[in-house]
C-alpha positions in Angstrom: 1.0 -22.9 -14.7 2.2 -21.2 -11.7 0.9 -21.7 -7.8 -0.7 -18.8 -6.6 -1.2 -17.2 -2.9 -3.7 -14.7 -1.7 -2.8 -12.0 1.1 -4.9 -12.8 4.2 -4.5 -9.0 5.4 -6.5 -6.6 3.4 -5.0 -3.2 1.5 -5.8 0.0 2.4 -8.8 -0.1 0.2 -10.0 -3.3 1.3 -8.5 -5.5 -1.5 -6.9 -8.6 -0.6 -4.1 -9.2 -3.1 -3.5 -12.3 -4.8 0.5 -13.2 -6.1 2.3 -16.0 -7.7 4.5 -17.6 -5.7 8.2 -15.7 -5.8 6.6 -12.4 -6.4 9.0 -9.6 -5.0 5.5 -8.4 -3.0 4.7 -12.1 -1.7 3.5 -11.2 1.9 5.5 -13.7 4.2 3.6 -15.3 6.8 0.1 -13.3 5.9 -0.7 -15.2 3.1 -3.2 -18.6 1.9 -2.4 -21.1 -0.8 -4.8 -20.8 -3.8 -3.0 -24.0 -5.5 -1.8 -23.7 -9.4 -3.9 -22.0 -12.3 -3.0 -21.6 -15.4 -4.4 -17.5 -15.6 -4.2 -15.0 -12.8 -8.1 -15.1 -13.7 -9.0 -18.2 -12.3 -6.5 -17.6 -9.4 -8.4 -14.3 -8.6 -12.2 -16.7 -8.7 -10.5 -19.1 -6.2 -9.7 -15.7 -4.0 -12.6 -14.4 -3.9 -14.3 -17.6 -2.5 -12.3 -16.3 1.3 -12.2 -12.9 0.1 -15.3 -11.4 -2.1 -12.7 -8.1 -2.6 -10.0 -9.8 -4.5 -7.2 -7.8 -7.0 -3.9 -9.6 -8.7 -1.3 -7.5 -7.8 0.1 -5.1 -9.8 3.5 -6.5 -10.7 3.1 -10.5 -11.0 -0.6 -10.5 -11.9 -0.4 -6.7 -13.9 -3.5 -8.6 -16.2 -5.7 -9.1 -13.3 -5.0 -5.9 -11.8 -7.9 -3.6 -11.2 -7.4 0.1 -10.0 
């Protein structure tokens, strides 16, 4: 289980990436707690209650990435 974060500032496409905590991307000070989840899956639901345009990020949640 890890403890997962989403980005409160949006991508250029609109996205508002979610990470696990200690991700090399972890957006300091612009990010909310999503709590722990077992799957980037259920990580990227919680996110998308604040932010309907959620994505994983590409290198800690590669699974729940979207392009």
């Amino acid at each position: 289980m890890d403890y997962y974060y989403v980005n409160t500032h949006s991508q250029n496409n609109g996205d508002h990436e979610v990470h696990k905590a200690g991700c090399i991307y972890f957006p300091n000070g612009n990010n909310m707690p999503l709590g722990v989840f077992s799957t980037c899956f259920d990580a990227i639901q919680a996110a998308r209650s604040h932010y309907n345009k959620s994505n994983g990020c590409a290198i800690c949640c590669a699974l729940c990435h979207t392009r």
